[in-house]
C-alpha positions as CSV (number, residue, x, y, z in Angstrom):
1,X,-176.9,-168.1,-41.7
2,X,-180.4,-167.2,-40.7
3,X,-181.3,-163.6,-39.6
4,X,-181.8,-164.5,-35.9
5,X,-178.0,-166.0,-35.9
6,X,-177.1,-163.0,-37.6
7,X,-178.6,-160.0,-35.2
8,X,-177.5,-162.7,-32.0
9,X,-173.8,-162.9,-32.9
10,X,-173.9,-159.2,-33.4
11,X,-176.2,-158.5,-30.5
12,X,-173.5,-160.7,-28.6
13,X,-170.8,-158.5,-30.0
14,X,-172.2,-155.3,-28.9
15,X,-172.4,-157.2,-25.3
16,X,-168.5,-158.0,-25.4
17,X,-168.0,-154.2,-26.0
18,X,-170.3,-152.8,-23.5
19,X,-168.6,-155.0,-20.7
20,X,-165.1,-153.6,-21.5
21,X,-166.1,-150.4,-22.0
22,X,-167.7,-150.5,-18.3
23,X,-164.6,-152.6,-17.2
24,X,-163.3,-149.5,-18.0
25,X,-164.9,-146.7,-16.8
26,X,-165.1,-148.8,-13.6
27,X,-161.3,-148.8,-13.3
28,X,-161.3,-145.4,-13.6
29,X,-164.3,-144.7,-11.2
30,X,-163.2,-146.6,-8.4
31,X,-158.8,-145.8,-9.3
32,X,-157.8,-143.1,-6.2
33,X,-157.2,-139.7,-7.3
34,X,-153.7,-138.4,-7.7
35,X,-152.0,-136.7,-4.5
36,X,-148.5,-134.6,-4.2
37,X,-146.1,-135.7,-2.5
38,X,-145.6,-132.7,-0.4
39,X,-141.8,-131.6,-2.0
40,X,-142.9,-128.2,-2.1
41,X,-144.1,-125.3,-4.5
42,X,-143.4,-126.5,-8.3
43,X,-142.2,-129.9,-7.7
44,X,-144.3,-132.0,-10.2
45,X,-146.9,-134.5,-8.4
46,X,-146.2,-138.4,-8.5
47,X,-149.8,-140.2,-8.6
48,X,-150.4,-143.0,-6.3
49,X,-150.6,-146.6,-7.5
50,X,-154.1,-148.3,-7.1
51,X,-154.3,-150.0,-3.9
52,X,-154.4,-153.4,-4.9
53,X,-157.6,-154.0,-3.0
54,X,-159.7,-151.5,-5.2
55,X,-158.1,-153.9,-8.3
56,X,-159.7,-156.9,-7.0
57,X,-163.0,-155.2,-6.3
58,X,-163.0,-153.9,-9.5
59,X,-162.7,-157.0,-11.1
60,X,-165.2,-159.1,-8.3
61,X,-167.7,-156.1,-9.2
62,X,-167.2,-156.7,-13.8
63,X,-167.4,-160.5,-12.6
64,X,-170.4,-160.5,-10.1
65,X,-172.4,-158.2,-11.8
66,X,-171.4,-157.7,-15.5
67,X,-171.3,-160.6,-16.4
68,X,-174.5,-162.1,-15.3
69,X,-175.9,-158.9,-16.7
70,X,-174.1,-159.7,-20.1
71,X,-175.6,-163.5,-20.0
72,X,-179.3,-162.3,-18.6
73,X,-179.2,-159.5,-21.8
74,X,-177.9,-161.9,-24.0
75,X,-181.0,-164.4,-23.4
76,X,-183.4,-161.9,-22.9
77,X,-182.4,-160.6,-26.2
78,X,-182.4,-164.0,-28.2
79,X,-185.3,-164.5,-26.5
80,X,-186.8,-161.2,-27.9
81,X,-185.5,-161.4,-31.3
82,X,-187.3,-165.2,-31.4
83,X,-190.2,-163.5,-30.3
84,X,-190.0,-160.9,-33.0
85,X,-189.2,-163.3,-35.6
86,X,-191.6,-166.0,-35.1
87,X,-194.3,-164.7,-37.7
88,X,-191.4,-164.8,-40.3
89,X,-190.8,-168.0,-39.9
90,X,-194.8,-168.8,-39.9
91,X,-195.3,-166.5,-42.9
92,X,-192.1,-168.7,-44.6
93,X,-193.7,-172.4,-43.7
94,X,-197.2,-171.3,-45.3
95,X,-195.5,-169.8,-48.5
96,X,-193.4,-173.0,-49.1
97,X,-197.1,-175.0,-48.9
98,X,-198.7,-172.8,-51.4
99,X,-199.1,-174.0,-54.6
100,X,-201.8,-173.9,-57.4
101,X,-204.0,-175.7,-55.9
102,X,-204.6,-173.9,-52.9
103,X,-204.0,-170.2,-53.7
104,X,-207.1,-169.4,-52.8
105,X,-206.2,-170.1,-49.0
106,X,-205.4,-166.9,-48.0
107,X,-201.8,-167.0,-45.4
108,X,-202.7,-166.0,-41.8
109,X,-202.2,-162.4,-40.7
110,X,-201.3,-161.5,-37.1
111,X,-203.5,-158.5,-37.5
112,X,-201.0,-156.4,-35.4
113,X,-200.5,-154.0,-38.5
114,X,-196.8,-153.9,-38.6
115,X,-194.6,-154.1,-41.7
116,X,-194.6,-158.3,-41.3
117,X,-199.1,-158.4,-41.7
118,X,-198.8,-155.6,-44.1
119,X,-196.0,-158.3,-46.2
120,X,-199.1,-160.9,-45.4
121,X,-201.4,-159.1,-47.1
122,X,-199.7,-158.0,-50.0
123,X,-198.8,-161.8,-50.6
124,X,-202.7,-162.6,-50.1
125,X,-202.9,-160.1,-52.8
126,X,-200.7,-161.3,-55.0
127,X,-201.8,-164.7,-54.8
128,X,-205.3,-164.2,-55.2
129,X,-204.6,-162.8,-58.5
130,X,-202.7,-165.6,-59.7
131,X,-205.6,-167.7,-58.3
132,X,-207.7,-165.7,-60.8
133,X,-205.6,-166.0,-63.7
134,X,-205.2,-169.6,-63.1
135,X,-209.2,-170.1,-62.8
136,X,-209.0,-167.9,-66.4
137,X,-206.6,-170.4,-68.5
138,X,-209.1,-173.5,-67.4
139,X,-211.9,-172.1,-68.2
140,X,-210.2,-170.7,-71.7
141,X,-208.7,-174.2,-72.1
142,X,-212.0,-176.0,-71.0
143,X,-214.2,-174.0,-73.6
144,X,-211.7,-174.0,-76.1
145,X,-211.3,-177.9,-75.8
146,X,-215.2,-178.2,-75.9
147,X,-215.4,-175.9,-79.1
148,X,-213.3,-177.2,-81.5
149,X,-214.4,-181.1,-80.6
150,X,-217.3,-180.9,-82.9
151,X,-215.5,-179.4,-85.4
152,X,-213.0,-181.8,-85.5
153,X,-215.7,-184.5,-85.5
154,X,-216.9,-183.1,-88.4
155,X,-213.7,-183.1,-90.6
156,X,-212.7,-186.5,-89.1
157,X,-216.6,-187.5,-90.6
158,X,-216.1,-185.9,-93.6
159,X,-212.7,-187.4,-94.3
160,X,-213.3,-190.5,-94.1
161,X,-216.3,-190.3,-95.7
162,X,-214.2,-188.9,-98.9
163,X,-211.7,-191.7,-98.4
164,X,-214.3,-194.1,-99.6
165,X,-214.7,-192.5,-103.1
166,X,-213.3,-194.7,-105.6
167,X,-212.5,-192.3,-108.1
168,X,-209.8,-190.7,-105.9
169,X,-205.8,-190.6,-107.2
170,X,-203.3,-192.4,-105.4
171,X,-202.0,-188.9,-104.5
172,X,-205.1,-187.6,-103.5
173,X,-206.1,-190.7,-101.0
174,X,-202.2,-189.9,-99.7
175,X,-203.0,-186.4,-99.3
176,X,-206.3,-186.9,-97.4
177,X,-205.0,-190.0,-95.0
178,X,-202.3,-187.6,-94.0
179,X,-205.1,-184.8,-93.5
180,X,-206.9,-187.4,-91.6
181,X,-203.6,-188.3,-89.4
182,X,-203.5,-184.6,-88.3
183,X,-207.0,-184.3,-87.6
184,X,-206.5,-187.1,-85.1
185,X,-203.5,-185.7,-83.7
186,X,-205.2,-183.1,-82.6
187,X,-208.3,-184.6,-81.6
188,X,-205.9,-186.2,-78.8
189,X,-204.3,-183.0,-77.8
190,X,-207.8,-181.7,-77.4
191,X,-208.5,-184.4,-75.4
192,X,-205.6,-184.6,-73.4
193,X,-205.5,-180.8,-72.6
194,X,-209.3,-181.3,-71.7
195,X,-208.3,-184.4,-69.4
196,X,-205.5,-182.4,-67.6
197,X,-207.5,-179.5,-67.0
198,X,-210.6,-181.0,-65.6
199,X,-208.2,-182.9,-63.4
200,X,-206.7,-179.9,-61.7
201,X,-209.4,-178.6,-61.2
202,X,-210.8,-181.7,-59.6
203,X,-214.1,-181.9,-62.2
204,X,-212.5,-186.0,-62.5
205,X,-213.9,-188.6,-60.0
206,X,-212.1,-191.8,-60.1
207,X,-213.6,-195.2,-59.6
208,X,-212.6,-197.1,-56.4
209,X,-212.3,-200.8,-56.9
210,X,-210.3,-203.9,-56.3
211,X,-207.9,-203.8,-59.5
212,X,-206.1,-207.0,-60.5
213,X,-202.6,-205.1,-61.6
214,X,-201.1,-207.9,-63.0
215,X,-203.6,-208.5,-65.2
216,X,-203.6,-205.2,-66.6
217,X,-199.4,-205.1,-66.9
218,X,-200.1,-208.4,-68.8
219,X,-202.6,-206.7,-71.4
220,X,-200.7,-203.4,-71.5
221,X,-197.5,-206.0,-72.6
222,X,-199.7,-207.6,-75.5
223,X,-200.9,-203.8,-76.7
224,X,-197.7,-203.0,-77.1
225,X,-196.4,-205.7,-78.8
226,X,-198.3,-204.6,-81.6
227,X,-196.8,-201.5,-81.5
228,X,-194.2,-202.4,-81.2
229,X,-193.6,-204.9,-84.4
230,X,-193.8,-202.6,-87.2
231,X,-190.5,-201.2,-85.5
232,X,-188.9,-204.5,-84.7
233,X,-188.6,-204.2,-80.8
234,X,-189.2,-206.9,-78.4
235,X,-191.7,-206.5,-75.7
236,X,-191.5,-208.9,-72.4
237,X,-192.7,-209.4,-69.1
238,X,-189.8,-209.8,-66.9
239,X,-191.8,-210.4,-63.4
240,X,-195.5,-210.1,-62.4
241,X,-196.4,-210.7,-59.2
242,X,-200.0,-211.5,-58.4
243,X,-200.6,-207.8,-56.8
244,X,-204.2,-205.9,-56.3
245,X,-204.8,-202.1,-55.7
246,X,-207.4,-200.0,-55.2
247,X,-208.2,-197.9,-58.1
248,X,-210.0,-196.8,-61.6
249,X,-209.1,-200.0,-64.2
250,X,-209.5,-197.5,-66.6
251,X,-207.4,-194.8,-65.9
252,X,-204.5,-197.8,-64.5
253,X,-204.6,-198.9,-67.7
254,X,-204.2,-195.9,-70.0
255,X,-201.0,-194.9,-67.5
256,X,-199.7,-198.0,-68.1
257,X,-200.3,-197.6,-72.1
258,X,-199.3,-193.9,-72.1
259,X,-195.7,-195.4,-70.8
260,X,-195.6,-198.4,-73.1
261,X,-196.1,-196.4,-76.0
262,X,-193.8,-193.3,-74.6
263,X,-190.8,-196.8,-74.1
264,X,-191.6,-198.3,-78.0
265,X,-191.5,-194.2,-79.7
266,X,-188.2,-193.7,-78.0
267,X,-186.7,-196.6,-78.6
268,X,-183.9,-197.7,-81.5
269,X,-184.9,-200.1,-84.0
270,X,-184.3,-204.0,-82.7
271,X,-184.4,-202.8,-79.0
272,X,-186.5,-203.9,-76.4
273,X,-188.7,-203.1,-73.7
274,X,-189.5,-204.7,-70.9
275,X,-192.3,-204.4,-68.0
276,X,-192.2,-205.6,-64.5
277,X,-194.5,-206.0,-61.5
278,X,-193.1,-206.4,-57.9
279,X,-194.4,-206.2,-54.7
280,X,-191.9,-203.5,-52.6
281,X,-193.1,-203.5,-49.2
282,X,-196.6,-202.0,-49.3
283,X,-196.7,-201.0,-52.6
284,X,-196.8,-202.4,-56.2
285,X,-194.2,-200.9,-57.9
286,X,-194.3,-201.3,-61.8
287,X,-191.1,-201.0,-64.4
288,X,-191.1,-200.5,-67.8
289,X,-187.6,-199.6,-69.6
290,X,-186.6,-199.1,-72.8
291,X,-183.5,-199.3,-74.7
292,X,-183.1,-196.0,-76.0
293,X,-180.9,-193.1,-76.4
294,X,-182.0,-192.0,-72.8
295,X,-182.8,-188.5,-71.6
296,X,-180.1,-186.2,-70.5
297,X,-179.9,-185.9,-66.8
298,X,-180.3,-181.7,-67.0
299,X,-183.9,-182.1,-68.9
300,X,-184.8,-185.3,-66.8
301,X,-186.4,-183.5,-64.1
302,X,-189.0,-181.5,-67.2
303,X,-190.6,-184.3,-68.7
304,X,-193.4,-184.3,-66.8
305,X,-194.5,-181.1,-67.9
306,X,-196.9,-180.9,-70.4
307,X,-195.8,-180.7,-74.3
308,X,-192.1,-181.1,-73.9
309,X,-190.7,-183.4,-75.8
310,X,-187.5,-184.8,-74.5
311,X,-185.4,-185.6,-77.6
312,X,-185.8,-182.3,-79.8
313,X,-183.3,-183.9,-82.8
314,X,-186.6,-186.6,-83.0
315,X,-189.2,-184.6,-82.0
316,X,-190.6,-184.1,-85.1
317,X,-190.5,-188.0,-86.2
318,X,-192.0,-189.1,-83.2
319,X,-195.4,-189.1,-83.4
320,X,-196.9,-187.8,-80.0
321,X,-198.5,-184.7,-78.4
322,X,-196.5,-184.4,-75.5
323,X,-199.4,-184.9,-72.6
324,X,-198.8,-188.6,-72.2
325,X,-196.1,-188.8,-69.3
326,X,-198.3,-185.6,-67.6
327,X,-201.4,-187.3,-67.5
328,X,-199.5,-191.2,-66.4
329,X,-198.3,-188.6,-63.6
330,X,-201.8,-187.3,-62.8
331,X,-202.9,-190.8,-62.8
332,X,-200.4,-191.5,-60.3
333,X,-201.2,-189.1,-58.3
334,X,-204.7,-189.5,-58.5
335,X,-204.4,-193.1,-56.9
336,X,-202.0,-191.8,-54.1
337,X,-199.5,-193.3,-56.1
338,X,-196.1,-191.7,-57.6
339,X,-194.0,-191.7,-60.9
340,X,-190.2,-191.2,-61.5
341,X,-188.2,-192.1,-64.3
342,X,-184.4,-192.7,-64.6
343,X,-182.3,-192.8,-67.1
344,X,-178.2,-193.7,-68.5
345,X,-177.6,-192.4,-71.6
346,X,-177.5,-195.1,-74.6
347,X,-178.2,-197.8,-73.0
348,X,-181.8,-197.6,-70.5
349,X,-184.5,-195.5,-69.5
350,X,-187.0,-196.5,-66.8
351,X,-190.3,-195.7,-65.8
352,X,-191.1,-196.6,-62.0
353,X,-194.9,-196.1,-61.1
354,X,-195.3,-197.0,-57.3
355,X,-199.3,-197.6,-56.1
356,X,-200.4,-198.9,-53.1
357,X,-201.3,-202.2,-52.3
């Protein structure tokens, strides 16, 4: 129940009240005063009934006047209250639309200074300071990203540059090819954290162009095929409409890898996955679904979010950083687009990426 109900119904109450109360008080004004009855000294006095006249004018004068009174307060008070409440409701539409990206739009004040603009600026307060610590962890993340990428060049260099010595043990060549694995590992996490920041905060500009979408579903089926064969899955195409959108080939196609790779890493041994184009009204709308152990529906609606791996009993076999579904949904995004995955337990989990045509 919403505060303006609330304080109406009880404004309404207080209404009923008053009305009897002057019901009352009106019986009682207008009632004729007691008389005797003229039996002499000490013989008690017997009060007159009410004329029954004075009764109904009583009750035309409560009807006539209080109760258009009662209605006419009632309205002018819901009408007041409305009034009075109308920058909470304003102050409540523009808090639901802030978000990260725009806390740097202040929420508009009514510059009265009552409690409700002082509650408005304390808000534009607190949300310029999360502003500013947002604007921190980019830059932190940026510089940091930048920094260690030439160091990790160089031990990437260097390490397969030792690789090529002949005289190395089996053990040590194991040692430094697992050395090497980890160097790359995080040479994509650097690059995806790098990716995702300069995205929100806008430092990527896509390329607009006629994209062939089928095309690209078609290669992204043959990439992971050979993913997918070392683990014995089978990759199809179940449809594939001849569909075009508007969009960055580039960036279409690494969404589309990022959830092949995502449907062959969780995925049992001799499953499958298949992909699928369609044309949905006015937009292409792409499938791919695995056979997996699925993702339980209280952890569904997480991950999206950035290094949060889905299947913690696996997550340390899988190989993965944990960015990959975040930046297919950026991607999405990005292209006025939109991602959702579904999922049953044990038997299929399904990415839907919906762009327009």
């Amino acid at each position: 129940m919403s505060i303006r109900t609330r304080l109406t119904l009880w404004y309404a109450g207080i209404m009923f009240v008053s009305l009897l109360a002057m019901g009352m008080l009106s019986y009682h004004a207008f009632a004729p005063e007691p008389q005797s009855s003229g039996r002499g000294i000490g013989t008690p006095a017997k009060p007159d009934e009410p004329d029954e006249s004075d009764v109904r004018e009583i009750i035309r004068i409560i009807f006539w006047c209080g109760v258009p009174a009662s209605l006419l307060a009632l309205g002018g008070g819901w009408w007041l209250m409305r009034k009075a409440l109308a920058p909470v409701a304003a102050l409540t539409r523009a808090a639901e639309r802030t978000n990260e990206h725009n806390l740097d739009k202040p929420l508009p004040r009514t510059g009265n200074g009552d409690e409700l603009d002082r509650l408005t600026e304390v808000f534009n307060g607190m949300t310029e300071r999360l502003n500013h610590a947002f604007l921190r962890i980019r830059e932190f993340t940026l510089h940091a990203s930048h920094e260690l990428k030439t160091p990790l060049t160089v031990i990437h260099g260097e390490l397969e540059t030792a690789l090529q010595d002949a005289t190395l043990s089996a053990a040590q060549r194991d040692q430094m090819e697992s050395e090497l694995d980890e160097v790359q590992r995080l040479t994509k996490i650097v690059d995806g954290l790098a990716l995702l920041t300069k995205a929100d905060a806008g430092q990527i500009a896509l390329a607009r162009g006629p994209v062939r979408l089928d095309e690209l579903v078609r290669e992204a089926c043959t990439d992971a095929q050979s993913l997918a064969r070392p683990h014995d899955i089978q990759v199809s195409v179940t449809a594939c409409e001849d569909l075009t959108v508007t969009g960055d080939r580039h960036r279409l196609r690494q969404l589309l890898l990022n959830l092949s790779d995502n449907a062959i890493k969780y995925n049992r041994r001799n499953g499958t996955v298949t992909l699928s184009l369609r044309r949905v009204a006015s937009t292409a709308e792409v499938a791919i679904a695995n056979t997996g152990s699925g993702i339980p529906a209280e952890i569904l609606p997480r991950v999206f979010d950035p290094f949060f791996r889905g299947d913690p009993s696996h997550s340390h076999a899988v190989d993965g950083c944990g960015l990959g579904l975040s930046i297919a949904r950026w991607i999405a995004t990005a292209h006025g687009g939109s991602i959702q995955i579904s999922s049953e337990p044990s038997r299929l989990t399904t990415a839907t990426v919906r762009l327009p045509i």
